[in-house]
Phi, psi and omega in degrees: 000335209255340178303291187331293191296305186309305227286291182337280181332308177288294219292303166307325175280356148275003194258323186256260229300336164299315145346271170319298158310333164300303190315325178298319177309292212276357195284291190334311153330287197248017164242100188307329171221153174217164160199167186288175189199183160211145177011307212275335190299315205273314162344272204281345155284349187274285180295030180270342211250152123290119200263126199207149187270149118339140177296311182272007168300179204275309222122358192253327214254155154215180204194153168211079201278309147355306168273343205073082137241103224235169151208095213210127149075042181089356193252138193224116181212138181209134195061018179075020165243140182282109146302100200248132166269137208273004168221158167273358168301290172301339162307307187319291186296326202258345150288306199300345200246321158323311189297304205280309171336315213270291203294310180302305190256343168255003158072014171290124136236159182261354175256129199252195167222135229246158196223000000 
């Protein structure tokens, strides 16, 4: 049983960090300047902007193109500077937030109800 769990155990913290790792990558890549951050830093740079979707995005991505700020494809960007998050907890927590944003304040879901 404690095999089961150690195996579990590696196996999510290898799922976030490739994750965290794309993110470290494509922020680095595709920004011309960046710097780290942490949950609360992207919180409060997130809520500075309006924030508005692509037709064809997922339900994931957003844009405040007025400023240059994106949060699209692994890249966290506000003024055209990269925000790299100092953990995969906080990659994580800072999707999770995007996600209720995007459904709560632009009323966007990808799930309907079939009646």
């Amino acid at each position: 049983m404690t095999f089961l769990i150690t195996n579990f155990v590696i196996f999510v913290a290898a799922v976030l960090s490739v994750d965290w790792l794309t993110h470290i990558i494509m922020t680095r890549d595709f920004t011309n300047q960046y710097g780290w951050g942490n949950y609360n830093n992207f919180i409060k740079e997130f809520n500075k902007y309006t924030w508005s979707r692509e037709n064809w995005t997922d339900g994931k991505s957003l844009w405040d193109r007025q400023n240059n700020c994106k949060f699209f494809a692994s890249i966290i960007e506000f003024e055209s500077k990269g925000m790299v998050l100092s953990s995969p907890i906080s990659l994580w927590r800072a999707k999770k937030y995007v996600r209720k944003y995007y459904k709560e304040t632009l009323g966007f879901s990808r799930r309907i109800k079939w009646q």
